[in-house]
N, C-alpha and C positions, 0 to 999 in steps of 0.2 A: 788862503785857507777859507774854508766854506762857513766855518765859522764866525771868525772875525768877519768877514764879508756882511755878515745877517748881524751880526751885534752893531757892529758901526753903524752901518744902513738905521738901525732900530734907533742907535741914540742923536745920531747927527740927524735926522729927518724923520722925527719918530710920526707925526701927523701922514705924510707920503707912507711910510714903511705900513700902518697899521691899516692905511684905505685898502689898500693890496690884501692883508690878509681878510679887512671883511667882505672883499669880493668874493671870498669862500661859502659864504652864508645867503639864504634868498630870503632876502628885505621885501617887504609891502614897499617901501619907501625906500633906495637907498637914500645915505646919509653925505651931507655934502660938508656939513661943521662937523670935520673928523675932530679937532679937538680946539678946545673951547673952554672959557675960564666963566664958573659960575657965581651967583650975586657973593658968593663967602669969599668969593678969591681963589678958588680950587679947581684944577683942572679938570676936565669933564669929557669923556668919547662920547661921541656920534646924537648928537644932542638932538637933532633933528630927523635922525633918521625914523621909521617907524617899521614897524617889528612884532612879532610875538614868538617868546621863545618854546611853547609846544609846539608851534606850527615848525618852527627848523629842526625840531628834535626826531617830531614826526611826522606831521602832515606833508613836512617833504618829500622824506622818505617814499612815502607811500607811494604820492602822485609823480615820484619819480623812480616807480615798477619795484623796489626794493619791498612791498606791503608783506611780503611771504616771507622776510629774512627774519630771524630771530632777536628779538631789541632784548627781553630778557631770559636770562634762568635762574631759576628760582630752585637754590638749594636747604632743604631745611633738616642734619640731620636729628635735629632736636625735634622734628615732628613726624620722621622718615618720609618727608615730603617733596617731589618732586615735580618740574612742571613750565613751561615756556610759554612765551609768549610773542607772536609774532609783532613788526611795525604795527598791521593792521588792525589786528586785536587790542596793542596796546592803545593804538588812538581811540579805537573805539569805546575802551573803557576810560580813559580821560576826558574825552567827549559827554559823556553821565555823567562821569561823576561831576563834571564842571556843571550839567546842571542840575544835580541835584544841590549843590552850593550855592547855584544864581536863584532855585527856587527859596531860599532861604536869607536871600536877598544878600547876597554875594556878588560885590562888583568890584572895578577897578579901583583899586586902590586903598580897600577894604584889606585888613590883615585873617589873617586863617595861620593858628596854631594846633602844630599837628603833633601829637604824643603818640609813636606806636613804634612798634619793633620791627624788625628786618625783614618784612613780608613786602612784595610786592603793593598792596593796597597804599603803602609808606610813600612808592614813587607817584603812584596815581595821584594823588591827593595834593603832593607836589604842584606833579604836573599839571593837574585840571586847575589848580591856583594861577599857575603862568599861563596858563588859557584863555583864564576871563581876566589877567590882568591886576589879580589880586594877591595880595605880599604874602606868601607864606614865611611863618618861624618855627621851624621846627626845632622842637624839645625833646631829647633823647630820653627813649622809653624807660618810664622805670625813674625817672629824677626823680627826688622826694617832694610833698606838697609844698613846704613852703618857698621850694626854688623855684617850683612850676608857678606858684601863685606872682613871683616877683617878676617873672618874663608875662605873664599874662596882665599883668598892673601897666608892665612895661608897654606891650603889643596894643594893648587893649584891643584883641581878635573881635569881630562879629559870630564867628562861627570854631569851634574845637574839635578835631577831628582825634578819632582815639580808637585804640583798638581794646578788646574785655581782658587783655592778658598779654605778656611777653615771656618768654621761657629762657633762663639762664643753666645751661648745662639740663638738669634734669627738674631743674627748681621753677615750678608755674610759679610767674609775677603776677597778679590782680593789677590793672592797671586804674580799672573804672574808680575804688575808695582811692588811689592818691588824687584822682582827677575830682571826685566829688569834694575832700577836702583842700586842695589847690583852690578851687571856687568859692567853698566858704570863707578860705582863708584872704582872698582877693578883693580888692575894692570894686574892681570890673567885672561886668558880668556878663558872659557871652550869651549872646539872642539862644543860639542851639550848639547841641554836643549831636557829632556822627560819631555811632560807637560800631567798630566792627566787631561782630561774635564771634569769635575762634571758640572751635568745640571743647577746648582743654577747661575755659571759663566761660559762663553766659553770665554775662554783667548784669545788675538789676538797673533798670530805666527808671529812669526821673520824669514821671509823667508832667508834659507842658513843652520842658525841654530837650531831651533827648528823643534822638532820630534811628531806626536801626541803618542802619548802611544799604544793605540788597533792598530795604523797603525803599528808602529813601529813592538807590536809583532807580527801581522798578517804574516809579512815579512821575520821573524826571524826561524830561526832552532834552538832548544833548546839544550841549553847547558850541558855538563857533567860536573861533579865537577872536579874542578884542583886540583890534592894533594898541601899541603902546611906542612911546619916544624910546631911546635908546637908554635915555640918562634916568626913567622912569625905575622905582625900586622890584627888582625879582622878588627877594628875600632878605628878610632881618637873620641875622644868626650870633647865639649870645657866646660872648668866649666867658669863660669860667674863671673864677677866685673864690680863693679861700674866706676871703671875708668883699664886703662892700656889694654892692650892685653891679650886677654883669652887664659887660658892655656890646651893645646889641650891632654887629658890623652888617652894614646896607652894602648890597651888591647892586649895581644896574644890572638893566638885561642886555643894552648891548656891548657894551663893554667886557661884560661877561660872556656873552657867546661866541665873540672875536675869540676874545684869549684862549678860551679852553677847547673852539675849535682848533685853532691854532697847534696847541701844546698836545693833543691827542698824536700829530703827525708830528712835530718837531722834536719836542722831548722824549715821546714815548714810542713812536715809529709805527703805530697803528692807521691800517687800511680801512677803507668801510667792507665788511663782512667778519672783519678779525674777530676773536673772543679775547675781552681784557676784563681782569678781575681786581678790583679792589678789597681787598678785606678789613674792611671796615665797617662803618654805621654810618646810617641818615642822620643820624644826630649830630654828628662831625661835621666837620668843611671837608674832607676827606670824600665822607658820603655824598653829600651835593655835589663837588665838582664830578669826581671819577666814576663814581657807582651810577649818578642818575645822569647828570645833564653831558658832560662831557662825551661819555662814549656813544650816548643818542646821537648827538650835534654833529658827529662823525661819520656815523653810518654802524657804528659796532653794535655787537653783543655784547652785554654785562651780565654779570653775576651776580643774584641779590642772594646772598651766602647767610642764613641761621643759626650760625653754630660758631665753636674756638676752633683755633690751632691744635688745641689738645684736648681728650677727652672726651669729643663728640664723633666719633669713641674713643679715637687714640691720636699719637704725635704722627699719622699720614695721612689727615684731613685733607691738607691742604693738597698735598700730592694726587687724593684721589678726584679732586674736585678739578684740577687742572688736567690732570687726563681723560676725567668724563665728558669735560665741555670744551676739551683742543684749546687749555687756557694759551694765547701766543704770550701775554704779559699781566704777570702778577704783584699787587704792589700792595705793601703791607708793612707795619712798624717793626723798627728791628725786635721790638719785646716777641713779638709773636716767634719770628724766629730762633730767640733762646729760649723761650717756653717749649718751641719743637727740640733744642739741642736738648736743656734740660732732662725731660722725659724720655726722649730715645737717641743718648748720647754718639752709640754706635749707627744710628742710622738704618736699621731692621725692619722700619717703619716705607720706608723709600723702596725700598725693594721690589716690592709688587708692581709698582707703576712704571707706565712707560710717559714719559716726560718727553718725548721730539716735539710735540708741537710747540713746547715752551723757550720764548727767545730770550726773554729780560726775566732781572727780578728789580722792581722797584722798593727802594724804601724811604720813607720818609715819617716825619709826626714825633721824632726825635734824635738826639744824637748816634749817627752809626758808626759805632767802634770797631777800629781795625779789625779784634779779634770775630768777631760775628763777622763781619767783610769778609774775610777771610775762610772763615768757615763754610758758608755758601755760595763762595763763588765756588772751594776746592770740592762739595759735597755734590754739588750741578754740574761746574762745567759750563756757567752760563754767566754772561756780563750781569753783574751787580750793580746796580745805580743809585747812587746817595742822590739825593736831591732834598733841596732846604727850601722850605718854604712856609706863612701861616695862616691863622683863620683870615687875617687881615687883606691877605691880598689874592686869596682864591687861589694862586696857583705858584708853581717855583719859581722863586728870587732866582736861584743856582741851579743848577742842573749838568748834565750831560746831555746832550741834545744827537739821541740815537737816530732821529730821523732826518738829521742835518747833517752832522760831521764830527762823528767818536771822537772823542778825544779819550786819549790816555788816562786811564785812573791813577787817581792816588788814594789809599786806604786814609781816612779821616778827613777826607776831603770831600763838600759837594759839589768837587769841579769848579765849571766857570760861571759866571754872571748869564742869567736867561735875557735874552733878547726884550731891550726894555727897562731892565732895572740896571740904574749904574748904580752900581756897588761901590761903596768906597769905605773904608776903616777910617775913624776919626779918632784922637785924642779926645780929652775931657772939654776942650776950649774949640771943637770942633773945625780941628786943623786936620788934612788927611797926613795920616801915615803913612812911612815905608813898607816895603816887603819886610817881610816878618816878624812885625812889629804890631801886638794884640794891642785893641781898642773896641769901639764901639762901631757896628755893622749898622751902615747907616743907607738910604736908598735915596739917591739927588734929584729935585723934583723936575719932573712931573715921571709922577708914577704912570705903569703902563696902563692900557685897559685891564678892569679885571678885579682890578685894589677896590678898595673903601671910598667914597667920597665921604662918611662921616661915619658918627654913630647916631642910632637911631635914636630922634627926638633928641640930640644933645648934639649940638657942630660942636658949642666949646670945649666941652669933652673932649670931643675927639680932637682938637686944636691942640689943646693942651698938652694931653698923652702922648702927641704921635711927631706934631711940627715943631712945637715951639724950644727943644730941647738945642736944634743947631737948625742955625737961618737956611731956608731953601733944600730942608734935609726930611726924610720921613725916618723914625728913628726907630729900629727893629725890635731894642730892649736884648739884642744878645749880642754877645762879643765872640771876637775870635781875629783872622788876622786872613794877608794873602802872600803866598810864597813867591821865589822872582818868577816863576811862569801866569802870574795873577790867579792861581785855583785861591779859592777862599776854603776857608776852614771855621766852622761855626762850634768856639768851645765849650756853648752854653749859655744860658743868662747871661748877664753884668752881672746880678747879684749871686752866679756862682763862682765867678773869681772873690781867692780870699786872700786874708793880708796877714802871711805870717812873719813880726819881727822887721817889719816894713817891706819886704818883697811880695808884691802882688803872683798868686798865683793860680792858676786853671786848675778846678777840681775837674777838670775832662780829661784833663792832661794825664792825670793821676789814674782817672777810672779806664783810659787806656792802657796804663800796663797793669793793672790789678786783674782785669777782665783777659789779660793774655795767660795768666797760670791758667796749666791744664784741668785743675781742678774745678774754675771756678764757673758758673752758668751765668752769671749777672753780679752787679755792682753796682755801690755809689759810695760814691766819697763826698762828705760835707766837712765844714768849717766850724769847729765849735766854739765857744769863746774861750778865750784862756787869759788871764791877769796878765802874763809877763808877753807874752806875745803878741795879744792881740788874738790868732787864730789858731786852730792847728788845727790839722787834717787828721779826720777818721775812716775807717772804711769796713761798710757794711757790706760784706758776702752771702751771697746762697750760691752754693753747691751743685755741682751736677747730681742727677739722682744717683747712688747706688756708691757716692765715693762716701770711704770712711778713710779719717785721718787725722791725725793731732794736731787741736787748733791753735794749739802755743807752734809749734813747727810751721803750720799754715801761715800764721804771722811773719813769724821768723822771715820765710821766705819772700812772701809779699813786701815786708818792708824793706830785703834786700834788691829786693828789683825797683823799686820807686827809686832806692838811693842810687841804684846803677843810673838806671834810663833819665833822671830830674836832677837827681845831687842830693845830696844833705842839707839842703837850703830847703827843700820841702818839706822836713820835719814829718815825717810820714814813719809813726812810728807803734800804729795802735788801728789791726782789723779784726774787726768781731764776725764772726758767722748768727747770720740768723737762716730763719725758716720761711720770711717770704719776705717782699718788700712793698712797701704802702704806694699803689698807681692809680690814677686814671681808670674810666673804664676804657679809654682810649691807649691805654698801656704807657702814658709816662711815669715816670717813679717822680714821687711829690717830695723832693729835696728839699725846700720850703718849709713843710710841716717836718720832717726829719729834723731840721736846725734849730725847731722850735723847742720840739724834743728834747733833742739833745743840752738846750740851755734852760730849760727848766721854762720856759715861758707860757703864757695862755695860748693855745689854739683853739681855732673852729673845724669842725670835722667837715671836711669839704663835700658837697653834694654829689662831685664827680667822681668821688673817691670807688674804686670797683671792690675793696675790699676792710669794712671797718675796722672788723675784729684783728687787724694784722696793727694797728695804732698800740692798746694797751699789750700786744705779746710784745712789740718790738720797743714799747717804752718800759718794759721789765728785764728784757735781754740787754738793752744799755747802761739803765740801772746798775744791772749785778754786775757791769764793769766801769761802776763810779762815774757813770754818763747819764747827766739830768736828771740827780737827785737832789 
C-alpha cells in the first residue's frame, strides 16, 4: 500500500526520505547536511543549505511564467471588499515593502512584530520579512495591550507593523490605542511603527516614530531577497495560556518550506493553479502555514477571507466564498461548522450555491466529533478529513494523506501517523501501549522537518516542556489511544481525562455522545470536583437555534445515552443548557477556565478569549444549578 510505503521509507531513512522532498523547492544552495544534531543536542534540517523562503513562494513562480496566476483573494464581507492579486503583483508588493523595512534599518535576523487583521498587507509584511531575512511574530489583531506588550518584551522587534483598525462582524476595532498602550506598557521599544490607514479608522501618529505605510513604500527601493541557512529562524509564533508567559515557537525556513511544500500535495492533494482556503487568521499557525506560506510554496491560490461562518451576513458564507473563487479545498475548525449547523440547522443557506469545484473539507484546531463528521460529510457529499496537528510542529502529526493513498475513515479518528512523526501512545512510565489502550500521544525523536527546534530565547524551556517528560520522546500534552488497524484517536488534553471513583475517563468520550442528540449544536463536558469521588462529569449544551424543549427531559435523555454508549461507571448524571460557550478567537471552547468555574477557583480572563461577557452569564447559569458557588 502506497501508504505504508511513504511512512516506512519516512521513518526508517528519514535524512534520504526528506532530501527527495526538498528537491521540490529551488535552493540558492541546495543542502547536503539533510539532517544534523545542533550544539543543544537537537536535531536540525538542511543546516547548510541556503534559501530564501519569499523567493520560493514567489520569485519562483514568476521566473518560472506562472507571474499572471493568482497567488491571492481577498475576501472582505465585513468591508464589501473584493480584489486579487497575481504572483506578480504579489512579489512586487513584498519587494517595497521589504524595503521600506530595510530603510528603517531592518535586516537579517532582526525581529518585526506585526498586529493586523485579515487584509492582504498582513501576508506582505510577512512576506517582505522572509525576504530580507528577518523574524517576523505576528500578534493576532485585536490582542489586548498588555499581552501585546509581553510578546513585544519577548521579541524585542526593531520595527511594528500595524494596521488603524480591524473589524469583528460590524464592530470597527481601533487598533493603533491598544498598540500605543502595548508600548507604554513594554520595557522595549521599537525604533518605528508602520501603521496601515483603513478608511473605517485613521489612526493618530506619533510623530518621531510612526511611518504611514503607502508613504513609507512610496520612498522605498525594493528589496532582493537575502540568502539565509535552512536552520536560520522564519518566525517566532507565541502559543497562548491562561496565565504565565506565552511560549514563543521558532520555525526554520528550511525545514519549513520542505514540510508544507510537501503536505500541500500529500495531505491535501493540491496542484499548483488549485484554489485552497483556509479559514482562518494570520494570527494562528493555521494562518502561517495554509493561508500564507504553504499554498504560495505550491503554486496555489489562497483566500485571505474578512469575515465569520456566520453572520457576515448569514450561515452560507462559507458556501458562497467557495463557489466564487472554485474553492477545490476548504479547511476550517469544526466550531465553524457547528456555528453553520447552529444558525441554519435545515441547511437553506446551501441552497443557492453550486459547490462542484469543491473536493475536501479539512478540519482541524480541535477535536472533530463523530456527530459534526457526520453531518458534513452527509450535508456535501464530500470526503471530510480530521487531521491533528499543533502550533508546535507547523503541520499534521495524523492525517489522511488525500494526495497519497485514501485511506478509509473513521468518525473520531485522525487516521494515520503523517510521514515523519512516529506516533506512539505511552503509559505514565513511558512504556508504549497496546491497541486500545488510552495514554499519552507522544512523537519518538527526531521529529520531522517543520517542528520547533526550541522556544524563543528559552531552549530550557522548551527542554523541559516538550523532551524531558519520556527519554527520546517529544510529548504532545494530549491523550487518546490507537485502534488494531493503528488510526489514532486524539481524546483531548491529559488534563481532560477525569478520575471518577478511581476510573480514569475521556471527557471526549462523553461529548461524543452528548453532541449526537438531535437537539444539540455543541458541547462540553468537564470534571468537577466532588468529595466522595474525586470527579464527576458535567455537561454544558447549546442548542440548535429555533429548538424549544424541557430541559429536565433534555437531561433525562442525555444522561440515558452516556449510560447506554459508557456505562454507569461514567457517572454522567447532570447537563445544563446554556446560551453560548467560552472560546478561543480561534474557536476552541476553554474547558480549563470552565473547571475553574465550576470549582469556585481564581481565574485569569484569557487574552485569546473571542468572547468575555459569556464568563460571568455562564458562571451564573452554573451557579443556579449549585455549580461553583
Amino acid at each position: 500500500m502506497a501508504y505504508l510505503n511513504e511512512y516506512n521509507r519516512s521513518i526508517e531513512s528519514p535524512a534520504e526520505f526528506w532530501a527527495e522532498k526538498a528537491e521540490a523547492l529551488e535552493w540558492f544552495k541546495k543542502p547536503e547536511a539533510i539532517l544534523s544534531v545542533d550544539d543543544n543536542g537537537i536535531d536540525r534540517w538542511f543546516a547548510d543549505g541556503e534559501m530564501n523562503t519569499a523567493y520560493m513562494a514567489l520569485d519562483y513562480h514568476v521566473n518560472s511564467g506562472r507571474g499572471d496566476q493568482v497567488a491571492i483573494y481577498y475576501d472582505s464581507p465585513v468591508t464589501d471588499t473584493k480584489k486579487a492579486y497575481t504572483y506578480s503583483e504579489l512579489r512586487d508588493q513584498v519587494a517595497s515593502f521589504a524595503g521600506a523595512l530595510k530603510a528603517q534599518g531592518v535586516e537579517k535576523g532582526d525581529r518585526v512584530v506585526v498586529y493586523m487583521p485579515m487584509i492582504p498587507e498582513a501576508a506582505v509584511a510577512m512576506l517582505a520579512c522572509a525576504r530580507l531575512g528577518a523574524i517576523h511574530s505576528v500578534v493576532f489583531g485585536g490582542f489586548a495591550p498588555n499581552e501585546l506588550a509581553v510578546r513585544i518584551d519577548d521579541a524585542e522587534p526593531k520595527v511594528i507593523v500595524t494596521a488603524s483598525c480591524g473589524i469583528e462582524i460590524q464592530k470597527v476595532i481601533p487598533y493603533k490605542p491598544m498598540l500605543d498602550k502595548a508600548i507604554e506598557l513594554s520595557a522595549h521599544k521599537p525604533k518605528n511603527c508602520i501603521v496601515f490607514q483603513r478608511p473605517q479608522v485613521v489612526a493618530e501618529m506619533t510623530e518621531g516614530r510612526d511611518l504611514d505605510w503607502v508613504e513609507a513604500v512610496s520612498k522605498a527601493e525594493p528589496a532582493d531577497c537575502t540568502p539565509v541557512k535552512g536552520t536560520d529562524p522564519l518566525y517566532v509564533l507565541y502559543t497562548s495560556g491562561t496565565t504565565g508567559k506565552p511560549k514563543g515557537v521558532v520555525r526554520d525556513n528550511g525545514g519549513h518550506a520542505v514540510a508544507l511544500r510537501y503536505s500541500m500535495k500529500a495531505i491535501y492533494d493540491m496542484e499548483p493553479g488549485d484554489v485552497f482556503w483556509a479559514a482562518s487568521d494570520v494570527g494562528w499557525v493555521v494562518g502561517h502555514s495554509y493561508i500564507v506560506y504553504g499554498p504560495l510554496l505550491a503554486g496555489l491560490s489562497t483566500v485571505f477571507y474578512e469575515g465569520k461562518p456566520v453572520r457576515t451576513p448569514d450561515a452560507g458564507a462559507f458556501w458562497r466564498v467557495c463557489e466564487e473563487y472554485k474553492v477545490k479545498g476548504l479547511f476550517s475548525a469544526p466550531t465553524a461548522f457547528r456555528a453553520i449547523r447552529k444558525e441554519d440547522p435545515e441547511s437553506e443557506c446551501l441552497k443557492p450555491y453550486d459547490l462542484s469545484s469543491l473536493k475536501y473539507i479539512f478540519m482541524a484546531g480541535e477535536r472533530l466529533d463523530p456527530p459534526t463528521y457526520h453531518w458534513v460529510k452527509d450535508l456535501l457529499g464530500l470526503p471530510v478529513v480530521d487531521h491533528w496537528w499543533q502550533t508546535e510542529t507547523g503541520w499534521a502529526i495524523c492525517g489522511n494523506l488525500m494526495g497519497v493513498d485514501p485511506q478509509e475513515p473513521k468518525p473520531g479518528s485522525s487516521t494515520l501517523p503523517t510521514p515523519g512523526f512516529n506516533v506512539q501512545i505511552l503509559d505514565g512510565k513511558g512504556n508504549e501501549l497496546g491497541a486500545n489502550e488510552q495514554g499519552n500521544v507522544a512523537i519518538k525523536r527526531p521529529l520531522p522537518p517543520g517542528c520547533l527546534p526550541t522556544v524563543w530565547g528559552d531552549f530550557e524551556r522548551f527542554r523541559t516542556s516538550y523532551l524531558t517528560i519520556f527519554d527520546g520522546y517529544y510529548v504532545s500534552g494530549d491523550g487518546g489511544y490507537k485502534d488494531d488497524d493503528g488510526y489514532v484517536f486524539i481524546m483531548g488534553r491529559t488534563d481532560d481525562v477525569i478520575n471518577v471513583a478511581g476510573h480514569r475517563l475521556s471527557t471526549g468520550e462523553m461529548e461524543e455522545v452528548v453532541a449526537d442528540h438531535p437537539a444539540v449544536a455543541e458541547c462540553a463536558v468537564i470534571g468537577i470536583a466532588d468529595s466522595l469521588k474525586g470527579q464527576n462529569p458535567v455537561g454544558l449544551v447549546l442548542l440548535k437555534d429555533g429548538v424549544e424543549l424541557d430541559e429536565k427531559e433534555l437531561e433525562a435523555e442525555l444522561v440515558a445515552m452516556v449510560r447506554k454508549e459508557i456505562g454507569a461507571v461514567a457517572c454522567f448524571r447532570q447537563a445544563i443548557v446554556v446560551n453560548r460557550l467560552p472560546k478561543t478567537r480561534s474557536g476552541k471552547i476553554l474547558r480549563k477556565l470552565l473547571r475553574q468555574i465550576a470549582d469556585g477557583e481564581e481565574y485569569s480572563v484569557p487574552s485569546t478569549i473571542d468572547d468575555p461577557a459569556s464568563l460571568p452569564e455562564i458562571s451564573e447559569i452554573m451557579g443556579s444549578h449549585g455549580i461553583g458557588k
